[in-house]
N, C-alpha and C positions, 0 to 999 in steps of 0.2 A: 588429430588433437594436438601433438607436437607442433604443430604447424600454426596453429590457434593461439595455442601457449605464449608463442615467439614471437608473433603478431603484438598479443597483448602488453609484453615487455618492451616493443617498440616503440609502439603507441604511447605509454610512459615516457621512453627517453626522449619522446618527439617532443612530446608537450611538455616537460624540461623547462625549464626559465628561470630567470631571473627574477620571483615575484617579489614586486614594490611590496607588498603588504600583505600577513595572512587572509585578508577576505579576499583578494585574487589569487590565493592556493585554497582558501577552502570554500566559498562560495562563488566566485567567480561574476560579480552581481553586473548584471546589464551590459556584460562583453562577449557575445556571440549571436552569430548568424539564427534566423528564425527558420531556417531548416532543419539548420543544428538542436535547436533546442524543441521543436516538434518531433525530430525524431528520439532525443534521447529520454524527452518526457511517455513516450510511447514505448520505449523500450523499456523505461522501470516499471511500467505496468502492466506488459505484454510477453514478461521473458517467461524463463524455460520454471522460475518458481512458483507463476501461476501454470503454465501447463501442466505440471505435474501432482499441482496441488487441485485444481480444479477437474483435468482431466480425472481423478479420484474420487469428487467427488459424485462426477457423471457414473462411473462406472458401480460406486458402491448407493446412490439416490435416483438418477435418470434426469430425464430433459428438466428436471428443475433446475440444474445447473445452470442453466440460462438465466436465471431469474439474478445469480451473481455480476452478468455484464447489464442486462435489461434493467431492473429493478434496480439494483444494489451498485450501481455506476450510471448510464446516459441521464437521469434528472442532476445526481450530484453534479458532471461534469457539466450539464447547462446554466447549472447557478452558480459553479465558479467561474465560468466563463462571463456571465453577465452581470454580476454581482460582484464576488470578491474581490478577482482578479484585477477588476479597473482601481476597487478599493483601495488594494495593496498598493498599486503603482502610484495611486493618489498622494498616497501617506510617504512612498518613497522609501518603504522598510524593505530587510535583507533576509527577515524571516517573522516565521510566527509567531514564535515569542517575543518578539520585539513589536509587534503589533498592539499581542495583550500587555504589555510597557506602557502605551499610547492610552491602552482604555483603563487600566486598572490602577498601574504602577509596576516600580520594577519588583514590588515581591512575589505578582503575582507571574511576572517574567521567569522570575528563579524559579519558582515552582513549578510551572509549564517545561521549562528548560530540564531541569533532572527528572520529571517525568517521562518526557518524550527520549532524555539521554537512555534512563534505565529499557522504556519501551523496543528502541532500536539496537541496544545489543541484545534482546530477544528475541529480536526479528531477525535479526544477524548470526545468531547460532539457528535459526528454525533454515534459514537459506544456506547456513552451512551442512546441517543435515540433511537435507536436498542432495547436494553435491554427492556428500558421502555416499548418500542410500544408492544416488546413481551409479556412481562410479562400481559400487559393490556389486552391480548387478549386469555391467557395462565390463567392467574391465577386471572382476575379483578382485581388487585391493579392498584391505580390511578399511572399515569405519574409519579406525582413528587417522589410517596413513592418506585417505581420501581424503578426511577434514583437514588434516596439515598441511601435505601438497595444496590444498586449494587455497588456506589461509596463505601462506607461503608468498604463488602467484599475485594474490591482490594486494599483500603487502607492499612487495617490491615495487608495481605500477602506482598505487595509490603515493608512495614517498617520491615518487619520480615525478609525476605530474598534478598531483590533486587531485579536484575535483574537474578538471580539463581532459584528463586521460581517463578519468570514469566517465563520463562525458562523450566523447570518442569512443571509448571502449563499447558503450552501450552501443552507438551505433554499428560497429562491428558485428556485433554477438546480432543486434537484428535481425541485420543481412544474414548471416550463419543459420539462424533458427530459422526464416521463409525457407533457405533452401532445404533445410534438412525437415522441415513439418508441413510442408503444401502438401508432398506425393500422399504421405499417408491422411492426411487430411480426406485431401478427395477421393482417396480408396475409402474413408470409413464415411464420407458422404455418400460415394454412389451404391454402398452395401448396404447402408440403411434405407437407399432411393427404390432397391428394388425387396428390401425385406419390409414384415409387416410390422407396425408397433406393439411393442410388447401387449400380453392382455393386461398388464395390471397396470389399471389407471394412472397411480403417483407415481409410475416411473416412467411415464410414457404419454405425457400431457404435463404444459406448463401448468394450466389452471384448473382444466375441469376436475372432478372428484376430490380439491385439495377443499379442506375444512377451511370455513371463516376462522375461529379459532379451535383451538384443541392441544391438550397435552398430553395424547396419546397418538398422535399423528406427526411420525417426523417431520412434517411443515406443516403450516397455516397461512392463510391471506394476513391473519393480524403480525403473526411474527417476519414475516416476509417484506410485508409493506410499508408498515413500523418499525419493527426492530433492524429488517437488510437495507430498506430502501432510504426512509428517513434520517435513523439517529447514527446507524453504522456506516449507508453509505455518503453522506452529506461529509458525515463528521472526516469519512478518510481524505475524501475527494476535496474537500475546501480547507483543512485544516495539516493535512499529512506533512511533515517536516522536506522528505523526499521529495514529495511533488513541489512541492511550493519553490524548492531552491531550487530547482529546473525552472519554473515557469521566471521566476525570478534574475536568472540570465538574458532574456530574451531582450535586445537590444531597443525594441518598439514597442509601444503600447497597442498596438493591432497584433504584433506575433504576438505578446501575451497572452490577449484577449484569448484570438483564437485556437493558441496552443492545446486545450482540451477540448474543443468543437472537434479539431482532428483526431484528439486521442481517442473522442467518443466513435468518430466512423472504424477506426482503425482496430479497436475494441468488438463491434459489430462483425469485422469479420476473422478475428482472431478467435468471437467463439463458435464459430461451424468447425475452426481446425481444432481448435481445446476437448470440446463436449464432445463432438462424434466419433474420435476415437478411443474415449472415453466407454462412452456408447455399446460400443464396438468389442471394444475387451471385456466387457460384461458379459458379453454373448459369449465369446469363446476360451474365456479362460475362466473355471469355477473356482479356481485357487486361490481368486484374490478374495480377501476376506476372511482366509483361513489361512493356507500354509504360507501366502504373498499378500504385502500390506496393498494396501489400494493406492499408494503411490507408484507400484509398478508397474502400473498398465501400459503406461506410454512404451515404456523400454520393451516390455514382452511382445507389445503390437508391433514395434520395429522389428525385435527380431523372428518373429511370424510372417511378417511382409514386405521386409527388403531382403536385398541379396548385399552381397561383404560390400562394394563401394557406396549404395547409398545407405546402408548400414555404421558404416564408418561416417558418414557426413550426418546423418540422425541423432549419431551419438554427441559428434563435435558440437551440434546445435545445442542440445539439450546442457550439456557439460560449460559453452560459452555464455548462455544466459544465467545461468545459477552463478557461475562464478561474477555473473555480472551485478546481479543480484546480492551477493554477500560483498559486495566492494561499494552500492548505494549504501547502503547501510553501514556500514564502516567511515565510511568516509562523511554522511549524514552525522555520526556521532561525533566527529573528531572537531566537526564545523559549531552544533549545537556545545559542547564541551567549553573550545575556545571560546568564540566571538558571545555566547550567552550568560553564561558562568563563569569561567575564568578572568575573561577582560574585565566584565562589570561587576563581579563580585569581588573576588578573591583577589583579584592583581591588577587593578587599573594603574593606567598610565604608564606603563612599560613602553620599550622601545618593539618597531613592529618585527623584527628580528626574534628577541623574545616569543612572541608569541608564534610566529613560524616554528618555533623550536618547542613551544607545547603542544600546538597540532598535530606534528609528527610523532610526538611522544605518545599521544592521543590514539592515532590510525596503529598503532603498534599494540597500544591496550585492548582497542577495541577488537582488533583480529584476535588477540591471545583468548581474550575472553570469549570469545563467540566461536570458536574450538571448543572450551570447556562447556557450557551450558549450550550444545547442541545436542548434548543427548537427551536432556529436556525432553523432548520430542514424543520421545520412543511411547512416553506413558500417554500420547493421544492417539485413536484410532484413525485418524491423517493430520498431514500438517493444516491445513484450511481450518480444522478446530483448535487449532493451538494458536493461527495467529487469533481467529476471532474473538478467543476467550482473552489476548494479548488488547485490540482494541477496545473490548468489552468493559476491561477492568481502567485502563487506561484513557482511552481516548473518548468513551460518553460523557465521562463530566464535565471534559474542557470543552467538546463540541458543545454541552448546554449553554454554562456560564459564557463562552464564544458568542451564542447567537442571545442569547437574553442581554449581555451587552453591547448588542450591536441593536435592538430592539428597543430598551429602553434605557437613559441616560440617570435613573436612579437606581440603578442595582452597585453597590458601592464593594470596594475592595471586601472588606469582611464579609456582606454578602457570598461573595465568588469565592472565597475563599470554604465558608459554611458550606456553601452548594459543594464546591469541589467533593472536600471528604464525605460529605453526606452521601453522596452518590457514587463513589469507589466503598464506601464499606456497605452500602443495601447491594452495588453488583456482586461484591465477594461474597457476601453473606446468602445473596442466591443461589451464586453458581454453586456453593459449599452446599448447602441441604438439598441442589440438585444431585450432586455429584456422589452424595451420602445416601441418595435414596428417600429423604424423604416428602422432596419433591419430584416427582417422575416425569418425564417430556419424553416424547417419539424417539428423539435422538439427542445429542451432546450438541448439536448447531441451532436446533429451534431452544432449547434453554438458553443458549450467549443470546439469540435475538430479543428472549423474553426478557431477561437480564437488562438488555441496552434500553428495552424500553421503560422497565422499574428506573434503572438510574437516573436516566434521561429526567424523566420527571419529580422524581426524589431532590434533585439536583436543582432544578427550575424553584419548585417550590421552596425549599431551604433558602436558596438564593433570593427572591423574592421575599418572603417571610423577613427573615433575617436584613434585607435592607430597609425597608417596611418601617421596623422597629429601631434600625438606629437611625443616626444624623447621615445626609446622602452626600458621597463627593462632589455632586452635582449644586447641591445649596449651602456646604461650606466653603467653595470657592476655587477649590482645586482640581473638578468636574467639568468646567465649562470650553476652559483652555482644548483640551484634550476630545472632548465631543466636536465641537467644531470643526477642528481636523477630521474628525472622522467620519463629518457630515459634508466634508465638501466637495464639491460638484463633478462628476466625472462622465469622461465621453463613451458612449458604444457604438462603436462603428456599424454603418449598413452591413456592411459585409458580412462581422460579424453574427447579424442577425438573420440575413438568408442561411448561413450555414447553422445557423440553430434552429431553425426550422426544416431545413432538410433533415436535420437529426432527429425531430422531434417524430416526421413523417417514417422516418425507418423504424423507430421505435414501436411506434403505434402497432405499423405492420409486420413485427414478427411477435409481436405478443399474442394476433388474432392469427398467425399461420399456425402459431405454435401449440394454441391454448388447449 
């Protein structure tokens, strides 16, 4: 882990420069390799804060956990692949909110912008308590000295390099977590290859026995296919601030494209290693769920199943992704901060010096902060409910207004605007009278889904409704400009397309192995 550490701090002073301008220290836009940027787009969605979160959720629900990669990611990532992504490059924007700039204006820019800022330093303390809980359980250091130590590391690399050495960094941490989660991967593959499936149906079948709907049954096909697959998974996969500024490096408009074709195969088989040892510690450790959160399972099954060297490499893995993990997010904020709100609100025109020097002041707030509001956490029964309930309240509205304005060219700023709150206070006002008891669901995750899908369309409707009734940007003049642009013509490559049908063919078939 020391060795990991040193690495990381390297990797920082490598990537070191002289940057011209803040968006080549904070988003780095259309200057790197399409290796580079498939793998580190693969790494923000494949690291050790999904393993441990997902792994938790196999071990405390069972094989529906799959329905998070299946369901709940390969359609989204086939429609940013073929749809957004060409979009985006069309338009020639640096991120999301500058997009909704293009369709709405810049207010609904600012809005999206302190949205997604407050979103990701909660994302940013839920991956710093990650780290924590690991290291506690990994190495006994208390909470707070694991969250500091860690905040600490990605400070130092993030002001060293940007978003270049998280970038690199993430590749690193990759490579680190194959080697330290293959072995046990296919030890809890071939234990379940030769054990029998549980007898109770919902935890031991993706589909069969699961209720069309129901909210006495910790899943349902409505809330799964609607609430994971549609409004949650679309809205992360085409819309996440994270992902888009990775895809948004990629030097070609082919590596773009494809950039999530491959995250989707890569996805595919990160979850036989995630769920099955998941799986796996369900069987043999009855503690989790009571005296151990369900985000220990990984660490318990390591230390049950390796010996001290690949023990020690298990841990680096897990410990190099989460750090990887709270430094996207860190450094996501310091980007959205500057170049979205700062430059265009608060302080345009400055020299780009200037704003070099608010970024960093930026990445420095955002680690302090995401220390403090990592304990957050504590009050969910695993982390995977705290982020969903995190894109639930946050991210359904702007995914709606997002696609109803890419849909039709009369839904007007006030509209999007009406939709927005209209559908962050029906999700809060859900998830509250779930949370109160006097709405009751199976579990805390089929409520966030039911939730995504009340908003979702609470949000459409308002929006709609409300442009309906006033005057449209589209017929006073200031609409047409702006659509255009966003109607115009873009390429997808063949290639592209065979690998989204390969994807499409994998999918199929682990739904019906699995069902």
């Amino acid at each position: 882990m020391p060795g990991y550490l040193a690495a990381s701090l390297l990797i920082g002073w490598a990537a070191r420069r002289r940057f011209r301008g803040a968006n080549s220290y904070l988003n780095a836009t259309r200057s790197l390799p399409s290796g580079v940027v498939v793998l580190s787009y693969v790494a923000a969605n494949c690291g050790a804060f999904e393993v441990i979160a997902l792994s938790a959720v196999a071990a405390q629900y069972g094989v529906v956990a799959f329905h998070f990669y299946l369901i709940g990611a390969i359609p989204a990532l086939l429609f940013s692949a073929l749809r957004f992504l060409p979009l985006y490059r069309t338009l020639s924007i640096r991120s999301v909110p500058q997009f909704l700039e293009i369709r709405y204006g810049p207010q609904m820019r600012l809005l999206n912008a302190c949205v997604v800022a407050c979103s990701l330093l909660l994302l940013g303390g839920v991956s710093l308590f990650a780290v924590a809980q690991f290291l506690e359980v990994a190495v006994g250091w208390s909470f707070i000295t694991g969250g500091v130590a860690t905040a600490i590391v990605v400070l130092v690399y993030i002001l060293l390099g940007g978003l270049r050495a998280t970038i690199y960094n993430e590749m690193l941490q990759l490579t680190v977590v194959l080697l330290g989660l293959l072995p046990i991967g296919f030890l809890s593959i071939r234990y379940l290859l030769v054990t029998t499936r549980t007898d109770q149906v919902s935890l031991g079948h993706l589909w069969v026995g699961m209720p069309t709907a129901s909210v006495s049954s910790p899943f349902d096909v409505l809330g799964l296919t609607v609430g994971l697959g549609f409004v949650l998974g679309f809205g992360y996969w085409c819309t996440d601030f994270v992902l888009m500024q990775r895809a948004f490096t990629a030097r070609t408009e082919l590596a773009a494209q494809q950039v999530p074709l491959w995250s989707g195969l890569a996805k595919l088989f990160f979850a036989l290693l995630i769920v099955c040892p998941g799986l796996v510690a369900a069987r043999l450790f009855t503690q989790l769920g009571t005296t151990a959160r369900y985000e220990q399972a990984i660490p318990l099954l390591m230390q049950r199943a390796y010996g001290p060297v690949m023990l020690s490499v298990g841990y680096t893995a897990l410990a190099a992704s989460l750090l990887s993990g709270v430094a996207a997010n860190v450094a996501a904020f310091a980007s959205v901060w500057t170049e979205d709100i700062y430059r265009t609100q608060l302080c345009p025109g400055r020299r780009e010096e200037h704003y070099l020097i608010v970024g960093r002041c930026a990445v420095v707030f955002a680690a302090t902060l995401a220390v403090l509001d990592s304990s957050i956490t504590f009050y969910f029964s695993n982390m995977m409910e705290h982020v969903q309930l995190i894109f639930t309240i946050f991210g359904t509205p702007f995914w709606a207004i997002f696609l109803v304005g890419i849909l039709s060219p009369r839904i007007t700023t006030r509209g999007a605007f009406a939709g927005f709150l209209a559908g962050m206070c029906a999700s809060i006002l859900h998830l509250t009278l779930s949370i109160s008891g006097y709405l009751r669901y199976g579990s805390m995750m089929s409520a966030s889904f039911h939730s995504t899908i009340y908003a979702f369309f609470v949000t459409c409707l308002v929006a709609v409704g409300v442009s309906i009734f006033g005057r449209s940007d589209y017929e006073s003049g200031t609409g047409p400009t702006r659509w255009s642009q966003l109607k115009s013509t873009h390429r997808v490559y063949r290639s592209t397309w065979v690998l989204a049908m390969i994807l499409i063919a994998l999918l199929l078939s682990l739904n019906w192995l699995l069902r």
